[in-house]
LUMSEMI-176574 format. One record per atom (N, C-alpha, C, CB): x, y, z; residue in one letter. Coordinates in pm, whole numbers, plus 50000, padded with zeros to 5 digits. Glycine has a CB too. Layout:
BEGIN
XYZa
...
END
This chain:
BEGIN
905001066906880x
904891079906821x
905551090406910x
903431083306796x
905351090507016x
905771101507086x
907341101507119x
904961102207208x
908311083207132x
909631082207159x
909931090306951x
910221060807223x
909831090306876x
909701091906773x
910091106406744x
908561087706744x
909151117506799x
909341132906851x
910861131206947x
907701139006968x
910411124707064x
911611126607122x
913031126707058x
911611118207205x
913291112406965x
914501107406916x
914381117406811x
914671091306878x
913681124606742x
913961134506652x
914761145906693x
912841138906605x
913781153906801x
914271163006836x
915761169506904x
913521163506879x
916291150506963x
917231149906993x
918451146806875x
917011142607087x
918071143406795x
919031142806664x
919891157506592x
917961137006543x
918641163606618x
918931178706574x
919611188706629x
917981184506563x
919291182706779x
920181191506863x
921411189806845x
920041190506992x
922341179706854x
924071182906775x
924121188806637x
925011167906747x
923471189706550x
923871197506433x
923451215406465x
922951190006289x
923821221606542x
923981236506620x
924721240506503x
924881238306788x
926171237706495x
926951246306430x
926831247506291x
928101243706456x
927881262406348x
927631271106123x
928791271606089x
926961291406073x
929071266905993x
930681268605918x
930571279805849x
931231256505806x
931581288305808x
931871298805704x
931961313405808x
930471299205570x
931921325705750x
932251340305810x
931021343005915x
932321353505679x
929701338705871x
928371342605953x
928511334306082x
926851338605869x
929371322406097x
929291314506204x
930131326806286x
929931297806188x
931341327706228x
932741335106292x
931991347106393x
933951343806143x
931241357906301x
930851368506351x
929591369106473x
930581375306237x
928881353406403x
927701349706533x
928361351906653x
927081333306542x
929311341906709x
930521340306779x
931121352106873x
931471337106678x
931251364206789x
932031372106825x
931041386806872x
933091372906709x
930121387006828x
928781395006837x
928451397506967x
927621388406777x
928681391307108x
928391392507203x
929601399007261x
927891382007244x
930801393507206x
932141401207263x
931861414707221x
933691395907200x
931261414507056x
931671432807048x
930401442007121x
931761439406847x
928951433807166x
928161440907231x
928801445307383x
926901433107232x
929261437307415x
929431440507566x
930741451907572x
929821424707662x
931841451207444x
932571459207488x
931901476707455x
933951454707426x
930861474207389x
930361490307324x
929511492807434x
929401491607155x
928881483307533x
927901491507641x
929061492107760x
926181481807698x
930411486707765x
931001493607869x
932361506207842x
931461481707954x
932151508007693x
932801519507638x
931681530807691x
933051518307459x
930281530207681x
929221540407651x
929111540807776x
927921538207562x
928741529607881x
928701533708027x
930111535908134x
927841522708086x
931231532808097x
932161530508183x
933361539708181x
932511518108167x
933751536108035x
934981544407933x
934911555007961x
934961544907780x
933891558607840x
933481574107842x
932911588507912x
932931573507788x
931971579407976x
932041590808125x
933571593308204x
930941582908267x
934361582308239x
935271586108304x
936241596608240x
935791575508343x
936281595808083x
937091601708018x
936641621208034x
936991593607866x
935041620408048x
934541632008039x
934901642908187x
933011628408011x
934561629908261x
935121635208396x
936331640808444x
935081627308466x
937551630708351x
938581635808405x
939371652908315x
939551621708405x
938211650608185x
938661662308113x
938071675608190x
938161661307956x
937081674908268x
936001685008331x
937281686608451x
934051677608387x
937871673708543x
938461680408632x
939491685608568x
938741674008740x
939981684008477x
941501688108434x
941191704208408x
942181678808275x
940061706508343x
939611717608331x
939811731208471x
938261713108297x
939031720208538x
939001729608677x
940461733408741x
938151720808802x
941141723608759x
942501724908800x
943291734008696x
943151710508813x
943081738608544x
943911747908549x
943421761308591x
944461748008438x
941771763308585x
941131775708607x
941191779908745x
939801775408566x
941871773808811x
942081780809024x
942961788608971x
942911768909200x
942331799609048x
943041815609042x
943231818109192x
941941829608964x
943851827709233x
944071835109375x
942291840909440x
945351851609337x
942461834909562x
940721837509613x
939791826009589x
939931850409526x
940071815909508x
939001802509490x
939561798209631x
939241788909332x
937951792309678x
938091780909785x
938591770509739x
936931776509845x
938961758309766x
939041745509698x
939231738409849x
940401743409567x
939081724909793x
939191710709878x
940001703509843x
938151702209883x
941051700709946x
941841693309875x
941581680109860x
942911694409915x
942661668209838x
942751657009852x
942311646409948x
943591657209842x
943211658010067x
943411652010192x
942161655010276x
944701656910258x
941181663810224x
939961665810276x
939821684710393x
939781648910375x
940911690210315x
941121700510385x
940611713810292x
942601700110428x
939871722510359x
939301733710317x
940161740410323x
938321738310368x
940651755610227x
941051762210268x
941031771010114x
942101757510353x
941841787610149x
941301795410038x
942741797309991x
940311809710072x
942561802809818x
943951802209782x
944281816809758x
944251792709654x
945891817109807x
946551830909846x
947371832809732x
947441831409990x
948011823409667x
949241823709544x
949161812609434x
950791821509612x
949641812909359x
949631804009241x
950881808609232x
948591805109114x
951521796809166x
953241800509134x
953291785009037x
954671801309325x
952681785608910x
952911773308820x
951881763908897x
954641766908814x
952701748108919x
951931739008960x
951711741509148x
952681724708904x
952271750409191x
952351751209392x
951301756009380x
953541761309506x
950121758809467x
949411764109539x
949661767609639x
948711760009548x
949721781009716x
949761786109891x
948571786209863x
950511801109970x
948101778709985x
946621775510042x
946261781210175x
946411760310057x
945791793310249x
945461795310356x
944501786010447x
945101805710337x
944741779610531x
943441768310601x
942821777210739x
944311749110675x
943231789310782x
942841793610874x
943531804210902x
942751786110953x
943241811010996x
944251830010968x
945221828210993x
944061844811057x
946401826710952x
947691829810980x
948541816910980x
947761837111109x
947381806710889x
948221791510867x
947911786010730x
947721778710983x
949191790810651x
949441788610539x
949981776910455x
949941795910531x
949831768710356x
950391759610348x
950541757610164x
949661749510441x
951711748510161x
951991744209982x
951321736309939x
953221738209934x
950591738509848x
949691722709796x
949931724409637x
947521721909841x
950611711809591x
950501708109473x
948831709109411x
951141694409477x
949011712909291x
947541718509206x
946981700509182x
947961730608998x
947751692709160x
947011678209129x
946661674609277x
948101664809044x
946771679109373x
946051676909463x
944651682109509x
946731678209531x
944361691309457x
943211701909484x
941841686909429x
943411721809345x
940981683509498x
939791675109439x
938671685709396x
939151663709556x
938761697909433x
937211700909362x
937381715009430x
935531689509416x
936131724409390x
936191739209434x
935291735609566x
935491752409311x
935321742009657x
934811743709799x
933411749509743x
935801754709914x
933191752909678x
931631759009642x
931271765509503x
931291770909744x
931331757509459x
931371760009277x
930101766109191x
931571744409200x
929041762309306x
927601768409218x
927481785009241x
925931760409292x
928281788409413x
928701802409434x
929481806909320x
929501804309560x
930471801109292x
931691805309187x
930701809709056x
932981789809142x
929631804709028x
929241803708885x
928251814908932x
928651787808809x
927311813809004x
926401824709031x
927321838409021x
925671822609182x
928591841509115x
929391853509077x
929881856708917x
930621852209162x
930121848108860x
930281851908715x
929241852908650x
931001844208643x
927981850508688x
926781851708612x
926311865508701x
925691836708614x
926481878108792x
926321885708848x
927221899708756x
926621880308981x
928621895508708x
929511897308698x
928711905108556x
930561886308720x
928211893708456x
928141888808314x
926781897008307x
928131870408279x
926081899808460x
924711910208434x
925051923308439x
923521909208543x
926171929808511x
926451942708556x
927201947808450x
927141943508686x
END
């Protein structure tokens, strides 16, 4: 009785597969899960990010701090299109391409002044 269960249970196990469209899509169901949780976690944030920095890089005006690339502080003196003159210290001036700039030197200051600005 019990080799009986066994030899059954083992019979059944090769008949797994599904013929027709429901087999196809069983199949493929894990490919399309995994690509939608690394569209939602991976894709799309990066896409958001790079639209937020693109943002920032055209809004540097004359007087924003920024940081560059290369890890250098300094305040901006000119805009001329894509150049930046970047002051790094009194009387040492320098060219920095705008796709180089990584981020504002102090951005929550930047926002507090326009919200000062937006009270007066």
């Amino acid at each position: 009785m019990f080799f009986a269960d066994i030899a059954n249970a083992m019979g059944t196990a090769g008949q797994q597969g599904q013929a027709g469209p429901a087999g196809a899509l069983g199949s493929f169901l894990p490919l399309i899960l995994m690509f939608a949780i690394f569209y939602f976690l991976l894709i799309r944030p990066q896409q958001k990010k790079a639209k937020e920095h693109k943002a920032m890089l055209e809004g540097i005006q004359k007087g924003d701090r920024i940081l560059t690339a290369g890890g250098l502080y300094g305040r901006v003196m000119a805009v001329a299109g894509d150049e930046l003159t970047v002051e790094l210290g009194e009387g040492m001036q320098v060219k920095v391409d705008r796709s180089y700039v990584a981020g504002l030197a102090n951005p929550v200051k930047k926002a507090e002044k326009k919200e000062e600005k937006k009270d007066k």
